[in-house]
C-alpha positions, 0 to 999 in steps of 0.5 A: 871749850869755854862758853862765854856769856854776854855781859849786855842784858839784852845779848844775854836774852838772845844768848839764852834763846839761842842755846835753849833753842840749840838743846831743843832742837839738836837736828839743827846743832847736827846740820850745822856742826863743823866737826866730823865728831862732837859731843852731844848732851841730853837730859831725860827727866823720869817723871809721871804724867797723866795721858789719854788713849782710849776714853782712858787717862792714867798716870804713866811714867815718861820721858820729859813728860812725852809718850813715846819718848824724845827722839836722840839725833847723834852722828856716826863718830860723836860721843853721847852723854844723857843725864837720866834722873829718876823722879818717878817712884819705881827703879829705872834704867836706860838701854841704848839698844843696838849701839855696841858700847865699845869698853863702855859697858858702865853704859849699856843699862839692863838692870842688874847686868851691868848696872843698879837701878837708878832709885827714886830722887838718884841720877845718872849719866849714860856716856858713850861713843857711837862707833861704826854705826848708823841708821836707827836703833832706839832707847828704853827702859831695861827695868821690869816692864817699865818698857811700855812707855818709856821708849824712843827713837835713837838716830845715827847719821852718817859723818858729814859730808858722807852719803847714804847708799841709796837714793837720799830721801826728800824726808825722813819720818821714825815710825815707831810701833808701841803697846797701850795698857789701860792698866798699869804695865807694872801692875799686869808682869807683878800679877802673872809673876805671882800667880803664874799664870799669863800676863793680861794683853795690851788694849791696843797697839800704837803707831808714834804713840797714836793707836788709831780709829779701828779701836773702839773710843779711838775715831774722833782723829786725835788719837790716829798717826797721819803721815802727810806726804807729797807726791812723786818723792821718797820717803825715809821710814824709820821702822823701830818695834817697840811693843813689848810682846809681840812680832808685828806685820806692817803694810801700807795699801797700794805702796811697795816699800823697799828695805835698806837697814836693818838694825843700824846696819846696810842691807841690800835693798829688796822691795816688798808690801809687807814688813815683818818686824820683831820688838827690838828690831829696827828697819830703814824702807823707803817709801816711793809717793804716787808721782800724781795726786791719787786722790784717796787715802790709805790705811797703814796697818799692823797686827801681830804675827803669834804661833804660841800658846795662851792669848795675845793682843789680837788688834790692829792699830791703824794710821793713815798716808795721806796726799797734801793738796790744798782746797781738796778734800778726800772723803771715801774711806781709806783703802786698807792693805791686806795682811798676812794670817795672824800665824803665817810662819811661812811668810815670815821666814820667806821675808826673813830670807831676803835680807843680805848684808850690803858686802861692799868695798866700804861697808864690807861683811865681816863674818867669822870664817872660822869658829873657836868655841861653838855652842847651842842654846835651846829657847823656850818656855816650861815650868816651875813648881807651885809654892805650897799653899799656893794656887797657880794658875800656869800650865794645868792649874798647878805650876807657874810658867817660866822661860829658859835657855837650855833649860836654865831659868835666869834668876837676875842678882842683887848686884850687878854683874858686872860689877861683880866680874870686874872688882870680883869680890869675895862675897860676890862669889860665895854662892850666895844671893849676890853670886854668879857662876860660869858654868852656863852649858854649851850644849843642852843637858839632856838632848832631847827632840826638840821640835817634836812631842814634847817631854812629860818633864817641863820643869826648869832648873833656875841658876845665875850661869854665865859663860866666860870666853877670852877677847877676840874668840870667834863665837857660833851659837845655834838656837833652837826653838822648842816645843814645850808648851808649843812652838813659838817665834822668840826675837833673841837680843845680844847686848854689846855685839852685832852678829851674823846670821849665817843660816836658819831652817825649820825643824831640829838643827843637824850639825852634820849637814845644815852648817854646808849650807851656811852663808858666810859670804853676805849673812845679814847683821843684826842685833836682834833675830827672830828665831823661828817658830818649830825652827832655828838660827845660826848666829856669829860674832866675834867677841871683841867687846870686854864686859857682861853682855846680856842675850834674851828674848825680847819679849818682856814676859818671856824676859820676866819669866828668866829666858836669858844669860849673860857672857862675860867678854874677858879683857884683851891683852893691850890697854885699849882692849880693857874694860875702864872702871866704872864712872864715880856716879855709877848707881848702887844697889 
């Protein structure tokens, strides 16, 4: 389409304040648009700015200077372009978590994995289609621990002219969770990697960026999130986890809410007081509003769930739901809700159990019936050696912790993998610092009780593995905590595919009988699941996504200290099943 400008210097003036209040608002370009499918343009400028939380200001790197960044409002059908360009000193990426990146991988963001790092003064254009989605998912940085402030919310509403499954909301409001650091975030992972030892905590938590009066230095009201809502309506919650290490419990005093989408995907609506949500996972609740003037207000809070060793940032942010009415004013103290014990691993796998896939005529379950290739992964945290003249401060004074899957601490490459698998060059593959092997395992070297005593030996082996799998395999993956150096909830992340959750139980997974009581008839579909603490999931998809997908645990440290691997998603055997090459303005390393 050909935009003509207008040759009157006062039409100009109204084209210009037109257009650029279009780009600012696209919520309006959404409501307005005509076709059931368009192309939606952003630009993110990576670029310090100095911020204040806490009596503290730090310079701290941002999108288009916000904290938490802008929100992207897309339509289920619409392809996405967003110009990244790095101003900032430190290599970045962007991840669109959650959306499936149908042959369009050049775009999915983890550094190293399927792309270079966007370096100081460089730009890139991240172009892709949202297919078969909507909800809420979110965007961030995929680079070291760049994370903690670059982060915001992702919207995908449904098509024109279609209707969400549930009862359509008089509002909707993203609620995103995030972390404070007075420090440098970059500064705490560089530390603990060179040490070894575990990184420094967050300050503070934070709710849209806010972490709210129950901290210290935080009451004079500037620094707290407040939802002002009207009575006898309903409000749709966005619910996104972006913190970086750390499981939340969520609960607003004196109100039920009622889960309907979990990670982009419809669930049967259940009701509950209690949210748990994990980094990386999203959740749409609906929020019913009093049908009178309560006249009081009410704390939101969330708090960490953690079973793990070491410490943790153990602080509740807090926001206040407050009722509008005009000429009164609420003086009492908000009312408070009461949250679970900070290790309730009960209450977790009981919220955990009630989300079911929707499983209806239009929104059906998918879920593989059959399995062509099985595997099972131990998760989990151990150790690795103390360089010579070197004092360590990980486990005992003498090794530096690290994270693995079946027992493989993920080194990333210079290069990345996906560039490597698809022009499969020579030097890519001689073993050297740029190279990659395809002999991830499918089952754990040396089995061991996995839940139980721990072995003497914590150390883990360190390989760039993968494991390669042809278009349209059926794929099962169990995964199994450990309790090597105790027993710990991981949210495990899959880049590039949704799958089903088709069972989960405490203890060691028995291949004998657990599988009779998988679900395959409704299992909720997720993209990010926690695995349970002294326990384990069943996951399945189906591999129909040509590329390198990166899995990992979404907590950053455990991410940092290479609990990860990557599957390599062969091309199919007609043309729109093949990987495009890579765009010309793909970034090098």
């Amino acid at each position: 389409m050909i935009t003509t400008v207008p040759s009157s210097p006062a039409l100009f003036v109204a084209f210009l304040f037109s257009t650029t209040f279009l780009f600012s608002f696209p919520e309006l370009v959404l409501a307005t648009s005509k076709h059931t499918s368009v192309k939606r343009h952003y630009k993110f400028d990576i670029r310090l700015r100095n911020v204040t939380r806490l009596c503290h200001t730090k310079s701290m790197v941002t999108v288009n200077g916000k904290f938490p960044g802008p929100r992207i409002v897309v339509r289920e059908g619409d392809r996405l372009e967003v110009k990244v360009v790095n101003h900032v000193p430190n290599n970045v990426t962007i991840h669109w978590h959650g959306v499936r990146q149908l042959r369009s991988g050049w775009a999915d963001g983890p550094s190293y994995i399927t792309q270079c790092p966007i370096q100081t003064g460089q730009s890139y254009v991240y172009n892709f289609t949202i297919v078969g989605q909507r909800g809420t998912l979110f965007w961030h940085a995929h680079f070291s621990w760049l994370r903690a402030t670059l982060y915001g919310p992702l919207i995908l509403l449904p098509r024109r002219n279609e209707s969400y499954p549930f009862q359509k909301p008089y509002k909707e409001v993203p609620i995103l969770f995030g972390e404070w650091w007075n420090a440098d975030p970059e500064a705490v992972i560089a530390q603990a990697l060179q040490t070894g030892g575990g990184p420094n905590v967050s300050d503070a938590y934070t709710i849209n960026g806010l972490p709210g009066p129950l901290y210290n230095c935080s009451s004079n009201g500037t620094d707290t999130y407040r939802l002002k809502v009207k009575p006898g309506k309903t409000y749709l919650l966005r619910l996104i986890n972006a913190a970086l290490n750390d499981e939340l419990f969520f609960s607003i005093a004196n109100h039920t809410l009622v889960t309907v989408e979990a990670d982009a995907t419809y669930v049967k609506p259940f009701e509950s007081e209690i949210i748990v949500i994990g980094p990386g996972q999203t959740s749409n609740v609906l929020l019913k509003t009093k049908p009178e003037y309560p006249n009081a207000t009410f704390f939101m809070l969330a708090r960490p769930y953690f079973t793990g060793i070491g410490t943790f940032d153990n602080s509740t942010v807090a926001g206040i739901l407050e009722y509008k009415k005009p000429l009164n004013t609420v003086n009492t103290p908000p009312l408070k809700p009461t949250l679970p014990a900070i290790n309730d691993t009960s209450y977790v796998a009981n919220f955990s159990s009630k989300f079911l896939s929707l499983n209806s005529a239009k929104y059906p379950a998918k879920v593989p019936q059959k399995v062509d290739k099985s595997f099972f992964f131990t998760v989990g945290l151990g150790t690795s050696p103390c360089p010579k003249n070197q004092t360590c401060q990980g486990p005992n004074n003498s090794s530096k912790f690290a994270a693995s899957m079946n027992n493989i601490s993920f080194p990333l490459p210079s290069i990345a993998l996906l560039q490597q698998h698809f022009f499969r060059h020579a030097n890519y593959n001689n073993n050297g610092p740029n190279s990659y092997t395809t002999d991830f395992p499918a089952l754990p070297l040396m089995p061991f009780n996995y839940t139980g005593t721990p072995p003497n030996n914590t150390r883990v082996s360190n390989g760039t593995k993968t494991v390669v799998i042809p278009f349209n395999t059926s794929v099962q993956v169990v995964l199994q905590d450990t309790s090597i150096l105790g027993a710990e909830s991981h949210p495990l992340h899959l880049h590039g595919f949704n799958f089903y959750v088709v069972g989960q139980g405490f203890g060691n997974f028995n291949p004998n009988t657990d599988p009779s009581n998988f679900n395959l008839v409704d299992p909720v579909e997720r993209n990010t699941v926690g695995v349970p603490s002294g326990g384990w999931v069943a996951i399945r998809f189906l591999a129909d996504n040509p590329g390198v997908w990166l899995m990992h645990c979404h907590f950053d440290v455990h991410l940092s200290w290479g609990l990860r691997m990557a599957w390599i998603v062969e091309d199919g055997k007609l043309p729109n099943q093949k990987l495009p090459p890579p765009p010309a303005d793909l970034p090098k390393c």
